[in-house]
C-alpha positions as CSV (number, residue, x, y, z in Angstrom):
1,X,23.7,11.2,-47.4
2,X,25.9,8.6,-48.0
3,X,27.9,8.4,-44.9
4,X,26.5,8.6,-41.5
5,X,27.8,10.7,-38.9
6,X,28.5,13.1,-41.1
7,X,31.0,16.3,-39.8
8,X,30.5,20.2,-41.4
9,X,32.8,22.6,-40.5
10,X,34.0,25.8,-42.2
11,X,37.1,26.9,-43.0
12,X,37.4,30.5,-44.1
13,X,34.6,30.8,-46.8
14,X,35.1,27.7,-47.4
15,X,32.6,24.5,-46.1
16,X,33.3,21.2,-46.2
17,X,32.1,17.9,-44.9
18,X,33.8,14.7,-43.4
19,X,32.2,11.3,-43.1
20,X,32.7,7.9,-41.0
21,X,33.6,8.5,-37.6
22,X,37.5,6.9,-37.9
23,X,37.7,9.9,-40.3
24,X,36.3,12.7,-38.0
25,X,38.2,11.8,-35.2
26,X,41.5,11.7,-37.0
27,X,40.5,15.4,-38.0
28,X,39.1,17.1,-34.6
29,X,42.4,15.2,-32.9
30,X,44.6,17.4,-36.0
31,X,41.8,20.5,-35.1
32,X,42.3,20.4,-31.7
33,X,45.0,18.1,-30.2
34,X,47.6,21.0,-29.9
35,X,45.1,23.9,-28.9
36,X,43.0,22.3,-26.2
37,X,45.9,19.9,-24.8
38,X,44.6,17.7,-22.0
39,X,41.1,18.6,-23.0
40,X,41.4,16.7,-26.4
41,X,43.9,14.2,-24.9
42,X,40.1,11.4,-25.1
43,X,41.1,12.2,-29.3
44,X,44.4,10.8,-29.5
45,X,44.6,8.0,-31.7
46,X,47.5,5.8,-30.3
47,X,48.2,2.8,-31.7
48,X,46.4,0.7,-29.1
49,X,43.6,2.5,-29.6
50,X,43.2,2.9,-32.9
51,X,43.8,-1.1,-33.1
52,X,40.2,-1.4,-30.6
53,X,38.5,0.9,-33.1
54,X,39.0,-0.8,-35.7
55,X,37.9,-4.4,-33.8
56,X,34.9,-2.0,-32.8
57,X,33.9,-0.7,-36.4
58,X,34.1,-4.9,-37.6
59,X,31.8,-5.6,-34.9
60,X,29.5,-2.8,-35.7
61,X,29.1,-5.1,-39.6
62,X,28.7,-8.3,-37.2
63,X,25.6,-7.3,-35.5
64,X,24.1,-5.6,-38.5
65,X,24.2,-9.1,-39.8
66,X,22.7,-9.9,-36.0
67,X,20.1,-7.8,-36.6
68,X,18.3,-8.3,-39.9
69,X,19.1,-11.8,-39.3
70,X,16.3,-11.8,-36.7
71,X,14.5,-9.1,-38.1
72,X,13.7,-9.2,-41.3
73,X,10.9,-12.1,-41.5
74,X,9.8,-9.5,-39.3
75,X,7.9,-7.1,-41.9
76,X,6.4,-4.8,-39.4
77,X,9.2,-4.9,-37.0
78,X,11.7,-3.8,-39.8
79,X,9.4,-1.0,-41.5
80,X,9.2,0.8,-37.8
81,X,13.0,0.4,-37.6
82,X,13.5,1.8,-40.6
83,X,11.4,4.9,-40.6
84,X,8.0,4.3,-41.4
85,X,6.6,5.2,-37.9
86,X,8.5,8.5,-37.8
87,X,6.5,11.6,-39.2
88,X,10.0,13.4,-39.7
89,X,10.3,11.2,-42.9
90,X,8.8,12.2,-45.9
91,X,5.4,10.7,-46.4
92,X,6.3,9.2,-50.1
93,X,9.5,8.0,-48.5
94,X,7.8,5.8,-45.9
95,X,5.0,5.1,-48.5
96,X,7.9,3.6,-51.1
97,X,9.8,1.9,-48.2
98,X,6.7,-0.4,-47.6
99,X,5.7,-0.5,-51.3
100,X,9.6,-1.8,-52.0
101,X,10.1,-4.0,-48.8
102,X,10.8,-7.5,-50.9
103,X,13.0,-5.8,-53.1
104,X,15.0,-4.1,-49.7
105,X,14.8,-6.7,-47.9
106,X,16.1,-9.0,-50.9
107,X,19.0,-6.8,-51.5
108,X,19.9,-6.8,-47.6
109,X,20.0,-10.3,-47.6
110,X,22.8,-10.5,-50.4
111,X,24.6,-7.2,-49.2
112,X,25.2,-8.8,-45.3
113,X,25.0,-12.3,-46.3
114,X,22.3,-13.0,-44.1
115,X,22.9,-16.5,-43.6
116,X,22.6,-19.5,-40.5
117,X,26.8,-19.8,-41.5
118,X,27.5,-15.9,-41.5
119,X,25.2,-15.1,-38.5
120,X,26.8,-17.9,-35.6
121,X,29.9,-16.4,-37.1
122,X,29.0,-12.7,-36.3
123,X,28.0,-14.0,-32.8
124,X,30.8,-15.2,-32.1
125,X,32.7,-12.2,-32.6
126,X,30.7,-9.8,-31.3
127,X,30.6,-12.6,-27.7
128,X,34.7,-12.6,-28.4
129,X,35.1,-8.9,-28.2
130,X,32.5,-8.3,-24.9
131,X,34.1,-11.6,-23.2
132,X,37.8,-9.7,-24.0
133,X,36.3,-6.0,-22.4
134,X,34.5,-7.9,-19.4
135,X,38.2,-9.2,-18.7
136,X,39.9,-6.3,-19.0
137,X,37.3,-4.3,-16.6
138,X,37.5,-7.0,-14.1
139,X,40.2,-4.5,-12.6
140,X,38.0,-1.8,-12.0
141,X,39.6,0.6,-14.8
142,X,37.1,3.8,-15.9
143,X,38.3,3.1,-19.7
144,X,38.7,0.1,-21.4
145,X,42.2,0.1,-22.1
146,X,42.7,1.4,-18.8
147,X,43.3,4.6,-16.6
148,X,40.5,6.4,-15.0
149,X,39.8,8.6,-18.0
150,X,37.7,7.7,-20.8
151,X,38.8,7.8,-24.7
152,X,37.1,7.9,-28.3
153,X,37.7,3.9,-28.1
154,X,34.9,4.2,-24.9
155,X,32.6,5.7,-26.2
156,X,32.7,3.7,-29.8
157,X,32.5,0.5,-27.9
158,X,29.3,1.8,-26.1
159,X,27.4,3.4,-29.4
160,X,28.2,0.0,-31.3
161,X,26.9,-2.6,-28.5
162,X,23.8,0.2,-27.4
163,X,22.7,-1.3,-30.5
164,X,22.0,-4.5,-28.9
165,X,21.4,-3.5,-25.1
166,X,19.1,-0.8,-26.2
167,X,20.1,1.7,-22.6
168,X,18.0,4.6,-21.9
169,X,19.0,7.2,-23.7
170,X,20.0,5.5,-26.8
171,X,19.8,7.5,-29.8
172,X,19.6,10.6,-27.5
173,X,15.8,11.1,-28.2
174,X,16.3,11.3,-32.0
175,X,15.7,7.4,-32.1
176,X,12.4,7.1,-30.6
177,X,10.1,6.8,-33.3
178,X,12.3,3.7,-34.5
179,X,13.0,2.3,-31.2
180,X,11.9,-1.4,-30.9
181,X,11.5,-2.4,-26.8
182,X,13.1,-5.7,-25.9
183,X,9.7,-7.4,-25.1
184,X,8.4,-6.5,-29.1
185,X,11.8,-8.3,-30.5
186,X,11.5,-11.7,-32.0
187,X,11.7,-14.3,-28.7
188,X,15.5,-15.7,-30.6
189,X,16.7,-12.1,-30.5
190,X,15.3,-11.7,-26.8
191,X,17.2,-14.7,-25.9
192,X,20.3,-13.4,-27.1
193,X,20.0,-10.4,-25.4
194,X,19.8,-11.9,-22.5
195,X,22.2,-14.0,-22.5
196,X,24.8,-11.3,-23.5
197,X,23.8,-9.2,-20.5
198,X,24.1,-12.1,-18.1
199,X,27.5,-13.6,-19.5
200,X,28.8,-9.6,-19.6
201,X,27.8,-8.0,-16.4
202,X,30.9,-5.5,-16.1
203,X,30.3,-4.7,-20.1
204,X,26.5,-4.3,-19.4
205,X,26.9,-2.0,-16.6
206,X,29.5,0.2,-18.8
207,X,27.8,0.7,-21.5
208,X,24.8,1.9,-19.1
209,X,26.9,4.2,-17.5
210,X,28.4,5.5,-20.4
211,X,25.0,6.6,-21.8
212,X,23.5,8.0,-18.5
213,X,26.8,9.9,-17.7
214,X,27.5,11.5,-21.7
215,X,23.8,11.9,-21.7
216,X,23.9,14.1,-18.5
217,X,27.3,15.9,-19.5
């Protein structure tokens, strides 16, 4: 599709579909605020909260841009992380994607602006919003925005930055055909990675936790 996650649900005889996770949030929270009470109280989009996700979803974009900006003089690299290794995809699928890699790999370029300017600029976002979460953890809070309960804005922040960090567990088994191990990435994108998990300890360690404890719940 078009839109990834992508929520089904039936109403009646009726089934329909929701995409972008901002979306299906805002619709189990309607779903299932009032019925489950305190269960759903991890759904409720307060203002605060709603404010981090949307920091969280522009910082997702940044390291897209942080990622084919290393990877993509990478052909090999890029073709495993796109599918080409995994023998759930369609043979003429991975076939084409390898035929069509200039072309792709073209457009990406001019869709993310793939460039020295745009890339030290989605560094430094990503860098201003992990700097800004290792602060606020410095406390000893369970959630982000505090409290000893964790929310939709926790688990966001964990998904978007696993994408970097790489913790066991991420992609919960589904992503291992496409999984690229540190020591494979390009030595830059190594450096960077280390340098994020040495600067960001407290953010490190959450993000870890948050993976091994939603994966064991």
């Amino acid at each position: 599709g078009y839109s990834v996650p992508r929520l089904r649900f039936r109403t009646g005889a009726v089934q329909s579909s929701i995409g972008n996770s901002a979306e299906i949030l805002r619709y189990l929270w309607g779903r299932y605020g009032a019925e489950s009470g305190e269960r759903a109280a991890f759904l409720e989009p307060t203002t605060e909260r709603l404010a981090l996700e949307q920091r969280i979803d522009r910082c997702g974009v940044d390291l897209q841009v942080w990622v084919y900006y290393h990877m993509l003089d990478h052909r090999e690299l890029t073709l495993h992380a796109w599918g080409c290794n995994n023998p759930a995809i369609p043979a003429w699928q991975r076939w084409a994607l390898k035929a069509l890699f200039p072309l792709q790999r073209s457009l990406i370029r001019k869709a993310f602006r793939i460039t020295p300017g745009h890339y030290r600029r989605a560094v430094g976002n990503i860098s201003e919003l992990l700097a800004e979460t290792e602060e606020k953890l410095a406390d000893g809070r369970s959630s982000i925005l505090g409290g000893d309960e964790i929310n939709f804005t926790d688990i966001a922040f964990a998904s978007i930055m696993g994408l970097w960090l790489q913790p066991p567990g991420y992609g919960g088994g589904k992503a291992d055909t496409v999984r690229i191990e540190r020591e494979q990435c390009p030595s830059a994108m190594i450096r960077q990675i280390e340098t994020w998990s040495t600067a960001y300890p407290l953010c490190t360690r959450f993000i870890e936790q948050t993976y091994q404890e939603r994966g064991n719940s």
